[in-house]
N, CA and C atoms as a LAMMPS dump frame, in Angstrom:
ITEM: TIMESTEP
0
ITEM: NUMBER OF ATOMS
618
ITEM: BOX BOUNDS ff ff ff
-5.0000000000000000e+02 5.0000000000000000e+02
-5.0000000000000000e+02 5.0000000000000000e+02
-5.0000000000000000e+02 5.0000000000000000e+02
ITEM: ATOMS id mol type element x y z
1 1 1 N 200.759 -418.149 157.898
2 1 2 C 200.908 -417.058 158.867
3 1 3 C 200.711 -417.606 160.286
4 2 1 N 201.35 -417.455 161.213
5 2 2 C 201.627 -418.12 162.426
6 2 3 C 199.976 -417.032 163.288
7 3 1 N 200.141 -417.582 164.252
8 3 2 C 198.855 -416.956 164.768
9 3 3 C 199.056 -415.903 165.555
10 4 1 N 200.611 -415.649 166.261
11 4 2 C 200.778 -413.905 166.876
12 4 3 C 200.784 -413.468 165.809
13 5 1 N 200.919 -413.656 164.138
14 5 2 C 201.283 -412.524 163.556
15 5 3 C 199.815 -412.366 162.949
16 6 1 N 198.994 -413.452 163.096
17 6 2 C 197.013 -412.664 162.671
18 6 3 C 196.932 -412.341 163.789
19 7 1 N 197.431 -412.15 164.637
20 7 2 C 196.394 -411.675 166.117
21 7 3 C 196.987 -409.836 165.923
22 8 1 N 198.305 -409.447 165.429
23 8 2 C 198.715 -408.616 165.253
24 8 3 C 198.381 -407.854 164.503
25 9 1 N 198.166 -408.136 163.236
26 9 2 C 197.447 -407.951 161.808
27 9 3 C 195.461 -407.322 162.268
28 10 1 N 195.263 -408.376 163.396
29 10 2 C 193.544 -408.381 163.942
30 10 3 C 194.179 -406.537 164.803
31 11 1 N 194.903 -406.663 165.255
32 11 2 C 194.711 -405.588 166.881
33 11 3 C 195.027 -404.511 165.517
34 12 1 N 195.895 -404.368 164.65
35 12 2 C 195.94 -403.018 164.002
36 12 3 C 195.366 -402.741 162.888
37 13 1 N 194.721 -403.834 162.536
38 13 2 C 193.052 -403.961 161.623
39 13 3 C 192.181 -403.144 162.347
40 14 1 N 192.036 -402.672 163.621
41 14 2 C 190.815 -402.206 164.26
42 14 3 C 191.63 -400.675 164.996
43 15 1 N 191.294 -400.166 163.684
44 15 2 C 192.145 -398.585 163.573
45 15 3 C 190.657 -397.221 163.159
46 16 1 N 191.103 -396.263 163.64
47 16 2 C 190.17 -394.909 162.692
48 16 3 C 190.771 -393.477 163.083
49 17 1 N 190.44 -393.275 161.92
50 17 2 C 191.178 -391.59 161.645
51 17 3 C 190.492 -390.975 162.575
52 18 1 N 190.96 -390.312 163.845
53 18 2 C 190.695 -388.73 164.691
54 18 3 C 190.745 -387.834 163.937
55 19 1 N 191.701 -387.543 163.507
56 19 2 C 191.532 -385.988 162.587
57 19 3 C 192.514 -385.85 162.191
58 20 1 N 192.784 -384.467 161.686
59 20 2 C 193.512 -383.963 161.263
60 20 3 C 193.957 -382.404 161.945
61 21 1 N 195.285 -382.104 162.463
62 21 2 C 195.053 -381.326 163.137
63 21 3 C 196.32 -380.041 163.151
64 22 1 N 196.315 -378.81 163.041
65 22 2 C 197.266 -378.043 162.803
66 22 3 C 198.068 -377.334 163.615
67 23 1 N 197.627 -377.635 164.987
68 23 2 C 198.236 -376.955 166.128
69 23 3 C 198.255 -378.722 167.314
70 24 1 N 199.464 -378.523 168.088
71 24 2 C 199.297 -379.569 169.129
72 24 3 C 197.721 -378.964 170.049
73 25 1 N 197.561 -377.971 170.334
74 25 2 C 196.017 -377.168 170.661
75 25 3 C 195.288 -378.113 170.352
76 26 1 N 195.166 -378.124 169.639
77 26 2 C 193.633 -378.546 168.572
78 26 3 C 193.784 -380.616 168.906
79 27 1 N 194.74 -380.995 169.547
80 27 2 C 194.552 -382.494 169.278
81 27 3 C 193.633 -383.036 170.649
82 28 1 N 192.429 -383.545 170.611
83 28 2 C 192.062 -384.283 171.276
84 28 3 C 193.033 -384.525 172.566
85 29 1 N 192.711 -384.428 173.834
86 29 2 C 193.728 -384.998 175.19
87 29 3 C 193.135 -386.505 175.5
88 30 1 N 194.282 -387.449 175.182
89 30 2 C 193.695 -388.63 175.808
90 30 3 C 194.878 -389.329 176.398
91 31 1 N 194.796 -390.327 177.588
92 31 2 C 195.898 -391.437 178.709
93 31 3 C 196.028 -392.133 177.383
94 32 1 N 195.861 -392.353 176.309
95 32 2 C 196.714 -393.62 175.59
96 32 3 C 197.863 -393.851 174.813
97 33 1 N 198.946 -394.001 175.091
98 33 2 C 200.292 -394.468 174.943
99 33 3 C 200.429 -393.353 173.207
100 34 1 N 201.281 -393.117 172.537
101 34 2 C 201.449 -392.667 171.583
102 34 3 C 202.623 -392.779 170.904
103 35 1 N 202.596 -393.01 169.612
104 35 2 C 204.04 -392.733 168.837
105 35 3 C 203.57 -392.105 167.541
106 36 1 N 204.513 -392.203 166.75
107 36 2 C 204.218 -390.798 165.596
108 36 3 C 205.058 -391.226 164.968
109 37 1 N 205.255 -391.136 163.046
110 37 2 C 206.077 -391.303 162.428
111 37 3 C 206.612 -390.069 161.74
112 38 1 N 208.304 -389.582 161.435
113 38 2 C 207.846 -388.629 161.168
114 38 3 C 209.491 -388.76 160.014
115 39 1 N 209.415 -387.661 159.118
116 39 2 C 210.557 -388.259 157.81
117 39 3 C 210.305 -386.918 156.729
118 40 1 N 211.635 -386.983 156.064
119 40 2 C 211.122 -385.704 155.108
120 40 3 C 209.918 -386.156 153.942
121 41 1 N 210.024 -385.033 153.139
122 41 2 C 208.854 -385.717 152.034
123 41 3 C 209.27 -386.526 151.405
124 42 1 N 208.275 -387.553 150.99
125 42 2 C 208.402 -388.749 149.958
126 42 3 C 209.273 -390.047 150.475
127 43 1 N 209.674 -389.61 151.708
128 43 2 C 210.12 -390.885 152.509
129 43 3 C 209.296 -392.07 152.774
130 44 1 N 207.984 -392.475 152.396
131 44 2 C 207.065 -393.331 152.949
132 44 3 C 206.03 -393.387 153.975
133 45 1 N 205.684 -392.369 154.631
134 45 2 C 205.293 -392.412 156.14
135 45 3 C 203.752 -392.78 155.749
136 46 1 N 202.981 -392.706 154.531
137 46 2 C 201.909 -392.917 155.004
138 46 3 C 201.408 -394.427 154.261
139 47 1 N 202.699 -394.818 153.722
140 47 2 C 202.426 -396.251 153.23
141 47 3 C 202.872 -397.097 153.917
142 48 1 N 203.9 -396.348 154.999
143 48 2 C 204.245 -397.557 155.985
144 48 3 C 203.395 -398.046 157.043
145 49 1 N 202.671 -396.671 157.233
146 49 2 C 201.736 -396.651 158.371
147 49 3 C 200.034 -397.627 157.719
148 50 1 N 200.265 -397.444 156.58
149 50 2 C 199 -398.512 155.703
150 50 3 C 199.427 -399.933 155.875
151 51 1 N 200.882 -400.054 155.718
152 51 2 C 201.161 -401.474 155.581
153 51 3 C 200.846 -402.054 156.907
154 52 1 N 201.438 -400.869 158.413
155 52 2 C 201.39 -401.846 159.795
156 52 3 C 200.069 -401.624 160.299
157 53 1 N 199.053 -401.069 159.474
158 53 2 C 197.491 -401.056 159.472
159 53 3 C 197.05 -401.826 158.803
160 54 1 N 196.893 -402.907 158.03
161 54 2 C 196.641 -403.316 156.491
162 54 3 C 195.763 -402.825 156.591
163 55 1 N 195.81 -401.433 156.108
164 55 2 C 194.729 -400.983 155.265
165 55 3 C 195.247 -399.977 154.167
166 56 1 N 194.591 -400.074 153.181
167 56 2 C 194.978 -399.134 151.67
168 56 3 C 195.403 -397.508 151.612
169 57 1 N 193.922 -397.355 152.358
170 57 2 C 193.284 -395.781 153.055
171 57 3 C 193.727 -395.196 154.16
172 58 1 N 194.024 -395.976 155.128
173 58 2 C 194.32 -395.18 156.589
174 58 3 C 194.371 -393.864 156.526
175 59 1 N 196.053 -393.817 155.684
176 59 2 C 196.676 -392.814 155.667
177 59 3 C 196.625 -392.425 154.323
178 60 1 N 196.768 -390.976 153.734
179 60 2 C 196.627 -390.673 152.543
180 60 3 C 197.979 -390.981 151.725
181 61 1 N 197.962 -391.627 150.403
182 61 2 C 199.511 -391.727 150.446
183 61 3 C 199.479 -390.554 149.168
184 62 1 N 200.423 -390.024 148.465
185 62 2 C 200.308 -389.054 147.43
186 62 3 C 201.824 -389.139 146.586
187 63 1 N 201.706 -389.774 145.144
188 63 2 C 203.48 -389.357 144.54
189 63 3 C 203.641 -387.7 144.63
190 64 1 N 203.179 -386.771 145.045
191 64 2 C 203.451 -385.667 145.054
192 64 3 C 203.914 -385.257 146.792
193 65 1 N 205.118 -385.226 146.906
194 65 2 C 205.533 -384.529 147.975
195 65 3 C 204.926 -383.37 148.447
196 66 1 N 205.25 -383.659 150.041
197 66 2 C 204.999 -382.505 150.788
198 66 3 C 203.149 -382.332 151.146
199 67 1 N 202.7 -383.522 150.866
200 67 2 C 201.26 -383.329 150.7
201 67 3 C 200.754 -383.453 152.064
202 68 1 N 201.52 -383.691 153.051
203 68 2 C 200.403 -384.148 154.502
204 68 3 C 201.699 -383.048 155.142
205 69 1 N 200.608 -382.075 155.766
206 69 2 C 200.881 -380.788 155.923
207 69 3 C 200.158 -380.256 157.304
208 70 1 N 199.537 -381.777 158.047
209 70 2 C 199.163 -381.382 159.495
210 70 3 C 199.177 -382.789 160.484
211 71 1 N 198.919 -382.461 161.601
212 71 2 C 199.075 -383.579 162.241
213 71 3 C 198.149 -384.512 162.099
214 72 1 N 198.341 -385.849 161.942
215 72 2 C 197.057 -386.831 161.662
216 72 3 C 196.822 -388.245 162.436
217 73 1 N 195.838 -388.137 162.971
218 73 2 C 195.543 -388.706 164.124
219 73 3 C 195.162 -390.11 164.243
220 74 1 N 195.158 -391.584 164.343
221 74 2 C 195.149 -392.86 164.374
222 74 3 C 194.341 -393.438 166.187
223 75 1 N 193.582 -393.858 165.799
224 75 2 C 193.484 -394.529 166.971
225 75 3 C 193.325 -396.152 166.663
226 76 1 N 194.331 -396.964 167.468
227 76 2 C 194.47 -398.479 166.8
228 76 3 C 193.819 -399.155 168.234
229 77 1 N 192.699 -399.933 167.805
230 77 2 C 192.075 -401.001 168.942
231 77 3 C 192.042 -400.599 170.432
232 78 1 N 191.76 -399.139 170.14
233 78 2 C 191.235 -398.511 172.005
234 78 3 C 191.98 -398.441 172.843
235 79 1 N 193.562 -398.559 171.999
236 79 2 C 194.615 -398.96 173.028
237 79 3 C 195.792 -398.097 172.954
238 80 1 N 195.962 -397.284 171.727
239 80 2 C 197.292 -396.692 171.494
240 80 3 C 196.464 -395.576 170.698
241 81 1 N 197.409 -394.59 170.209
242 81 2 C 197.218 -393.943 169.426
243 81 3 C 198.755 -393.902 168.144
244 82 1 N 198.109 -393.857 166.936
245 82 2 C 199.601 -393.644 166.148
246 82 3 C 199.263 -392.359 165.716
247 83 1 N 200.754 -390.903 165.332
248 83 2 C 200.417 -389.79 164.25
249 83 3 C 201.284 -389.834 163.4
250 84 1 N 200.65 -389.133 161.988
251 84 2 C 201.612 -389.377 160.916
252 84 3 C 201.735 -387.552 161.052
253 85 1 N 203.088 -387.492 160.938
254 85 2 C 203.05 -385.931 161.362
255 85 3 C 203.963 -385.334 159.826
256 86 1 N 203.943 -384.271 159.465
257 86 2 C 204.189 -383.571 158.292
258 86 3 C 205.316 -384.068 157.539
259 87 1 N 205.918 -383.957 156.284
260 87 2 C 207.031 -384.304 155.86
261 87 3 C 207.654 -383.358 156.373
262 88 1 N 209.293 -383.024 156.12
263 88 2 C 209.951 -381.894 156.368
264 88 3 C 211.066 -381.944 155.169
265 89 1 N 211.801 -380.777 155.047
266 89 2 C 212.949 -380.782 153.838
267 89 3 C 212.416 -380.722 152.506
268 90 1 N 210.76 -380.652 152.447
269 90 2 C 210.331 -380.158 150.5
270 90 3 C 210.808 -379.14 150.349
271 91 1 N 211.148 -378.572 149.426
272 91 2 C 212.192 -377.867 148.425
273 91 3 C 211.022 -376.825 148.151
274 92 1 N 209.742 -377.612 147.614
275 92 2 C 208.8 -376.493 146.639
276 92 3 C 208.119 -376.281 146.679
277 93 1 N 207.906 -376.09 148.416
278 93 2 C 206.967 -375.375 149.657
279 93 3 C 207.744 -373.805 149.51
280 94 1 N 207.048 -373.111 150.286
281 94 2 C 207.468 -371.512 149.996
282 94 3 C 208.697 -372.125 151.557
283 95 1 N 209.133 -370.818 151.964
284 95 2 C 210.266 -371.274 153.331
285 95 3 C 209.639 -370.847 154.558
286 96 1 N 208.712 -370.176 154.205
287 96 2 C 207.303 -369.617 155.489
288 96 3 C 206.579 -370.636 155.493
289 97 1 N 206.225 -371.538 154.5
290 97 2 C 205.611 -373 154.973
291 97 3 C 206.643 -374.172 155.399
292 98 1 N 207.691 -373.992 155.067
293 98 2 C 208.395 -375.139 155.721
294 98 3 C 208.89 -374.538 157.002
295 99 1 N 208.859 -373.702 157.428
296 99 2 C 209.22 -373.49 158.623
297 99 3 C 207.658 -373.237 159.968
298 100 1 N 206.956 -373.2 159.038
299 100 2 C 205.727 -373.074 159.845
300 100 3 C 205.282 -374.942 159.601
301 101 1 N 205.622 -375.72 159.16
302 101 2 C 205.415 -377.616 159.321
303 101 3 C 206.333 -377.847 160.573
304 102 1 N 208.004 -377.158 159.98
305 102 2 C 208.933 -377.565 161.25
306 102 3 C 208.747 -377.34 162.865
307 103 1 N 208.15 -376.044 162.512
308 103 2 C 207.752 -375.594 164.064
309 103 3 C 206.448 -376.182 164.624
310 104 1 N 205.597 -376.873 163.503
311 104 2 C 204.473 -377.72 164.239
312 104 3 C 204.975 -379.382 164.352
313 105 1 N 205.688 -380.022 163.578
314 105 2 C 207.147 -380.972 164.361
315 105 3 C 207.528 -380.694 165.483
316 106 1 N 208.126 -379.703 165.914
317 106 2 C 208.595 -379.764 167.066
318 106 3 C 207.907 -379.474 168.109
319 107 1 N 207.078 -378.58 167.84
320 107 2 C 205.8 -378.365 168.952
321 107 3 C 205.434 -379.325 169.387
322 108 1 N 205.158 -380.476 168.745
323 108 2 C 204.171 -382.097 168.914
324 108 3 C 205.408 -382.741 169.889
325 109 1 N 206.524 -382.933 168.921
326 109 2 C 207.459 -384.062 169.891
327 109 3 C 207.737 -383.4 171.057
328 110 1 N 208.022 -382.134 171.606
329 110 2 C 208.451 -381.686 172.253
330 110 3 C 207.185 -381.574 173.89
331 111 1 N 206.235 -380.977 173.195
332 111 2 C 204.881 -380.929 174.486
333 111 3 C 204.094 -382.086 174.44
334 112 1 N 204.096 -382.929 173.213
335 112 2 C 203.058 -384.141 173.684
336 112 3 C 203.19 -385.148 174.464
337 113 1 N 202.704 -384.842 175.824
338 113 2 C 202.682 -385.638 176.771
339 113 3 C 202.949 -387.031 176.92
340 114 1 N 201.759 -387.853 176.193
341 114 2 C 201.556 -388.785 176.109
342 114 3 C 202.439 -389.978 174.866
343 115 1 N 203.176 -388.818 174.242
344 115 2 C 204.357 -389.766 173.131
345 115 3 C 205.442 -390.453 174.14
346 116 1 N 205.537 -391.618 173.512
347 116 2 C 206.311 -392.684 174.089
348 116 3 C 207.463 -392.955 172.845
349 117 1 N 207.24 -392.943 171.994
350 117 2 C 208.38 -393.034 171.095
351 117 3 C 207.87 -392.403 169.207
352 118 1 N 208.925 -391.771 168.749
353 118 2 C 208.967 -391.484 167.728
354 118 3 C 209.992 -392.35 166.611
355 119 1 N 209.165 -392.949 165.153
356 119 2 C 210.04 -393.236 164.735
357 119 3 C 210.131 -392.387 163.44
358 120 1 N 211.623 -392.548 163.203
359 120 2 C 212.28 -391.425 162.025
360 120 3 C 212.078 -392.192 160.832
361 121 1 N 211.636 -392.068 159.708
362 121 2 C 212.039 -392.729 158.491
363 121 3 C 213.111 -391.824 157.956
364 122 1 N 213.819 -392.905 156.961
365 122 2 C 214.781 -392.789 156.254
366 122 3 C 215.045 -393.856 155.339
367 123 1 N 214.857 -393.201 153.913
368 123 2 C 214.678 -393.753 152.231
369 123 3 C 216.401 -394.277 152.107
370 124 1 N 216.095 -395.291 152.479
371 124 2 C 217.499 -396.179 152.578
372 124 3 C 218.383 -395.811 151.352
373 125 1 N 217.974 -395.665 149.931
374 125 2 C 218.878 -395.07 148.803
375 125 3 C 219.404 -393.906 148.962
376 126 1 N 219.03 -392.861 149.532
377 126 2 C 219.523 -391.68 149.736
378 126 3 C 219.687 -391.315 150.801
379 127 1 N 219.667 -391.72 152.421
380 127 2 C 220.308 -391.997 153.351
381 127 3 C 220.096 -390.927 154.142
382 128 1 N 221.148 -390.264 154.775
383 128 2 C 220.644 -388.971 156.178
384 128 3 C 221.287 -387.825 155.45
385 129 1 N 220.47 -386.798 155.557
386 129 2 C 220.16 -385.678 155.255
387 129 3 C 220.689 -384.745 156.814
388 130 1 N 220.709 -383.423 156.351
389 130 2 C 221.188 -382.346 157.785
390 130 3 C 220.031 -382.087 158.331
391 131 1 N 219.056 -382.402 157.302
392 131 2 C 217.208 -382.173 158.608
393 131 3 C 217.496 -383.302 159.447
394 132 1 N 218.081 -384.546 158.549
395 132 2 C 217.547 -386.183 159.673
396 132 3 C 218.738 -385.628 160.874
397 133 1 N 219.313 -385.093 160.591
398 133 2 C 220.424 -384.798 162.104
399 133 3 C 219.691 -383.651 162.827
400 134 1 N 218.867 -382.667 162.296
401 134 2 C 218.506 -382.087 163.146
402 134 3 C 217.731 -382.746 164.117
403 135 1 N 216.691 -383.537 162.987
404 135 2 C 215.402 -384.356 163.948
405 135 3 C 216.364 -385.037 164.957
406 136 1 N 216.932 -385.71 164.947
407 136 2 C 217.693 -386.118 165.76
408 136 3 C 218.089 -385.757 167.16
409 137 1 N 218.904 -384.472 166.921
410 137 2 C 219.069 -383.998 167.277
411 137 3 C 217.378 -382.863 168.614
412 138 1 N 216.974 -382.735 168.213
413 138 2 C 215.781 -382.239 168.532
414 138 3 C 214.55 -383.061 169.653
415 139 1 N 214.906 -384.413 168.891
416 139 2 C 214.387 -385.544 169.945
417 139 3 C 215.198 -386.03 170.948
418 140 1 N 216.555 -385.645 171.198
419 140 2 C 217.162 -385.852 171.782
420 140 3 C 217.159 -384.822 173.069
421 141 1 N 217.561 -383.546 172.757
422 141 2 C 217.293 -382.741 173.596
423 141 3 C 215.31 -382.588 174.142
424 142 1 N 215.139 -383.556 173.964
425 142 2 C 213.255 -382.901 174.134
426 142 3 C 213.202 -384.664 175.214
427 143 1 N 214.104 -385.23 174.894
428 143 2 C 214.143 -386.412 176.03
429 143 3 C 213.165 -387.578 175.874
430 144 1 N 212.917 -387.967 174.89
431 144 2 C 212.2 -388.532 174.092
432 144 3 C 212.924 -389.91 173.149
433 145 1 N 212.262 -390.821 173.136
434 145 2 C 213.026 -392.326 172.599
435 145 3 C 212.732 -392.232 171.097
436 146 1 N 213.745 -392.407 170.075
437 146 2 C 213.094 -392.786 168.924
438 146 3 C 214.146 -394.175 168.449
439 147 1 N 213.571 -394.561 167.355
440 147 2 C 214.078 -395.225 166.762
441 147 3 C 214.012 -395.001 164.801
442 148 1 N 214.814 -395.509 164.359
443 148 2 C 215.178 -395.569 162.953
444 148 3 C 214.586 -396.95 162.34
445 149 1 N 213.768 -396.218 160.589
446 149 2 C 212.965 -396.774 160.197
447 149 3 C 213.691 -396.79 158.518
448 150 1 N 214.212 -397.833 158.014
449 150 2 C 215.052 -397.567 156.5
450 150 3 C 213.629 -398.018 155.76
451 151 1 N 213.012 -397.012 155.059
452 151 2 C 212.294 -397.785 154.009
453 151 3 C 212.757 -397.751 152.978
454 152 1 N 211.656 -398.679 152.019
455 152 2 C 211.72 -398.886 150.344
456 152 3 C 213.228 -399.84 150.476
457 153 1 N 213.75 -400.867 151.327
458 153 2 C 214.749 -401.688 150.766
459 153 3 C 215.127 -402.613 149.892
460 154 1 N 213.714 -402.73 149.508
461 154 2 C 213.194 -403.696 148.363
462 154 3 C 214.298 -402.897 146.92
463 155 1 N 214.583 -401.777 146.924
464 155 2 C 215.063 -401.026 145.873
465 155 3 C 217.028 -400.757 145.967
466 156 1 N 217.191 -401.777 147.087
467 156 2 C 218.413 -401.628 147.391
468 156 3 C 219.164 -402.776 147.588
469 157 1 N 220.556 -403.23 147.672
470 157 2 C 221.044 -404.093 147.165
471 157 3 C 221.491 -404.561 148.706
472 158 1 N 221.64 -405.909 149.278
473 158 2 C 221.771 -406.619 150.161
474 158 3 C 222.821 -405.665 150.982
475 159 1 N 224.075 -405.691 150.851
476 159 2 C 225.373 -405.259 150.58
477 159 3 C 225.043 -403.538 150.961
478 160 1 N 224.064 -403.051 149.964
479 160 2 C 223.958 -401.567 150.316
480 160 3 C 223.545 -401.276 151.804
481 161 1 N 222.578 -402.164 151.964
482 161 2 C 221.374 -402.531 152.795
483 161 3 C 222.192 -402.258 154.853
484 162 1 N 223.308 -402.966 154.678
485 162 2 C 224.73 -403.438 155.633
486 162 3 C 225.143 -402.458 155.936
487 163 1 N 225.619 -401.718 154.741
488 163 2 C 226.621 -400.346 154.739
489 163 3 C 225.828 -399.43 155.607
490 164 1 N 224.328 -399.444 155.059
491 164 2 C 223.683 -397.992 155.862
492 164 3 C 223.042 -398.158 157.045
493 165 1 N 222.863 -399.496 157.579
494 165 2 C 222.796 -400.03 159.056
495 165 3 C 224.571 -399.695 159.503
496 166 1 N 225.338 -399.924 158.927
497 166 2 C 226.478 -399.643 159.665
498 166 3 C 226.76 -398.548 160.328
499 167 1 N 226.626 -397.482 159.432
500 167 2 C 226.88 -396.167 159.258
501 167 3 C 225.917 -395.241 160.182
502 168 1 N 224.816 -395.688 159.984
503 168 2 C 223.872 -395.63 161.1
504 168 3 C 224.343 -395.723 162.431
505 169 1 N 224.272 -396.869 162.762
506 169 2 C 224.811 -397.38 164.206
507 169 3 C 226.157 -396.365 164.409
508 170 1 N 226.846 -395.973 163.744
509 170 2 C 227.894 -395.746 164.198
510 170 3 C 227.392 -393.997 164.264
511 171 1 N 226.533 -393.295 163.751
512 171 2 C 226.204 -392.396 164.164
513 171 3 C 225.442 -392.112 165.342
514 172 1 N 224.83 -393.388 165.663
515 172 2 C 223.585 -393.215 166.543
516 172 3 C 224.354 -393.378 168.251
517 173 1 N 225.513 -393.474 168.478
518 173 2 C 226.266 -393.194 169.709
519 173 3 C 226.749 -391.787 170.316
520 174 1 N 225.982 -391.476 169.167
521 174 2 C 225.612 -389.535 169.522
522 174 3 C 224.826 -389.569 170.082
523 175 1 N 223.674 -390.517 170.193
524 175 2 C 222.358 -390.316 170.817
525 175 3 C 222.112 -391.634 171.835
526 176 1 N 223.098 -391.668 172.802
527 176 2 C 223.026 -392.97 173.411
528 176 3 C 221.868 -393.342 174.031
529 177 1 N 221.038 -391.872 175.115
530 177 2 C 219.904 -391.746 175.827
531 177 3 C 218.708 -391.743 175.046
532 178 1 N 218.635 -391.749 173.878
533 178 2 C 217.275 -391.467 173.3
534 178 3 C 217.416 -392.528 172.341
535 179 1 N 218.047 -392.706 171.534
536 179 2 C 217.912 -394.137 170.807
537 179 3 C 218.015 -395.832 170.973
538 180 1 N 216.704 -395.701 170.002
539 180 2 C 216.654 -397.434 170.414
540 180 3 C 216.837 -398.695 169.804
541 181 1 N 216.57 -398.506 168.474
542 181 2 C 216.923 -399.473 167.492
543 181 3 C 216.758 -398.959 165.84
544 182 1 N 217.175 -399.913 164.876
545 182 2 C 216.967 -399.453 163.507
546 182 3 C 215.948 -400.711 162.588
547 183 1 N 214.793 -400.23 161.791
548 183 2 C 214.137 -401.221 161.55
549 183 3 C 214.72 -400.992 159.635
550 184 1 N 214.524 -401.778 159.477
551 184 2 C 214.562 -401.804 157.669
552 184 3 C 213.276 -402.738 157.375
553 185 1 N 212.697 -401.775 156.175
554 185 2 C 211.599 -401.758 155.881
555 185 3 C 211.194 -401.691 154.305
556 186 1 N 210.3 -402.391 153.784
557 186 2 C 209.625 -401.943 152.605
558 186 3 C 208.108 -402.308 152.307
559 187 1 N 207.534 -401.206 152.232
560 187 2 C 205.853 -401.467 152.322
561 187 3 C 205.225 -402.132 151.238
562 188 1 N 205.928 -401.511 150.193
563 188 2 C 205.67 -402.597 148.998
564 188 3 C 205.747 -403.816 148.969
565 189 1 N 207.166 -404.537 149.483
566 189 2 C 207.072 -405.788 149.278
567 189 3 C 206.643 -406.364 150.982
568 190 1 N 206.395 -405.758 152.084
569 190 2 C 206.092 -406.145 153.087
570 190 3 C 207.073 -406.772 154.271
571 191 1 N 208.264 -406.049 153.704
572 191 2 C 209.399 -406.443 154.693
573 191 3 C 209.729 -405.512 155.782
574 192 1 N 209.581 -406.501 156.577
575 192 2 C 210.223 -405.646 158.274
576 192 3 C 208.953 -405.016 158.485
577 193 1 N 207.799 -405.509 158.806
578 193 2 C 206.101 -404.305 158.673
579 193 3 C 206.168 -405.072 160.294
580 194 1 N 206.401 -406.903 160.392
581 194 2 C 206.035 -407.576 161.568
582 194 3 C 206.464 -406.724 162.385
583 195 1 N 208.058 -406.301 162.137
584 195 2 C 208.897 -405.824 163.861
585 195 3 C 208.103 -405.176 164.101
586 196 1 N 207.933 -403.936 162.983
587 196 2 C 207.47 -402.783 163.798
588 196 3 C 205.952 -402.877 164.375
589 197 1 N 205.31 -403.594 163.845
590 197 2 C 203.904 -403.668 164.762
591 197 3 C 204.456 -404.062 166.001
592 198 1 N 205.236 -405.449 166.21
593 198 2 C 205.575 -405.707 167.421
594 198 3 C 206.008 -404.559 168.307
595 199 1 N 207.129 -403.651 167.78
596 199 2 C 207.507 -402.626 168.345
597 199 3 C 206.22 -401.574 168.699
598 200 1 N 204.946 -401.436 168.495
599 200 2 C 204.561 -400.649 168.692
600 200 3 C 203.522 -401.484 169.42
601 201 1 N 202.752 -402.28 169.052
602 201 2 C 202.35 -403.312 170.184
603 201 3 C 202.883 -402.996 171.513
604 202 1 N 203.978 -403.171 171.536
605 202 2 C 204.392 -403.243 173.235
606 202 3 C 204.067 -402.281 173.734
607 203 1 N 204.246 -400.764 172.956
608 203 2 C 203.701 -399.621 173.656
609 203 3 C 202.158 -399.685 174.347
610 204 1 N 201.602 -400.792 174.016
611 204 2 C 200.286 -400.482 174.404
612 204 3 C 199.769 -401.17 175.7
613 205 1 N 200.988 -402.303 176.052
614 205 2 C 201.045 -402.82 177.195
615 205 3 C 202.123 -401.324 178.485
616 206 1 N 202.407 -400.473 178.085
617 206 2 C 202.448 -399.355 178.998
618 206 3 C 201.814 -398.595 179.699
């Protein structure tokens, strides 16, 4: 392991849970840089966010969808803040709870001050959904940078891997002002975890 990538591994080793929180109201106000991951259910968000933490626990991970159901709060080395914010698109939530998660989604990206970038996951086998265009869509009009996060590629074939970076890119010229790049990712086997620390690293030199 080269030594930026333990010094990287050291800065997001020195992480702790703020809370948990159900209204943008209720979150702590602090000056430190912010991003947020955010994806329907069972997309990965809280194993990705373990992997660019190495830690097990950070984040709760659950095979049962739809389980992280408020905003959840990260503070990494006194310098940034990360949130893992609700799934969206579970099926076997009532539609008064998925619309009461969506509207605390958009509440967050939309008024939180201090967010600097949001990234979207997306379960590279099953690809974009009409929520991932809304989110999209939503961060776009709210004027806000995100970028695209393919997890679990470990489960997908080189070749597949191409096609949905393609397809991607070629959608993402809808969103010329707000988008920034596409990471491919798998927490399991630990691929693509470096960029994105790097990518979020830099936020903290802002």
């Amino acid at each position: 392991m080269s030594n930026g990538n333990r010094s990287l591994n050291l800065f997001f080793s020195k992480n702790n849970f703020l809370g948990s929180f159900n209204s943008i109201n209720q979150i702590p106000e602090n000056k430190l840089p912010e991003c947020c991951f955010v994806g329907r259910s069972n997309v990965g968000k809280s194993s990705i966010i373990n992997a660019i933490t190495k830690s097990k626990k950070l984040a709760k991970t659950s095979k049962t969808p739809g389980r992280t159901q408020s905003i959840n709060l990260f503070k990494i080395d006194e310098k940034l803040n990360i949130v893992d914010l609700p799934g969206y698109g579970y099926a076997k939530v009532s539609k008064v709870k998925r619309d009461e998660l969506a509207n605390l989604i958009e509440s967050y990206i939309i008024n939180r001050k201090n967010l600097q970038q949001v990234f979207v996951l997306i379960d590279c086998k099953v690809g974009i959904k009409d929520t991932d265009i809304d989110i999209f869509d939503m961060i776009n009009e709210s004027n806000k940078q995100f970028s695209i996060i393919l997890t679990k590629i470990d489960k997908c074939a080189i070749s597949f891997i191409k096609s949905k970076n393609e397809s991607l890119i070629s959608l993402m010229k809808n969103y010329q002002s707000s988008f920034r790049k596409i990471f491919s990712s798998s927490s399991n086997k630990n691929m693509g975890i470096i960029d994105i620390q790097k990518d979020i690293f830099n936020l903290s030199k802002i």
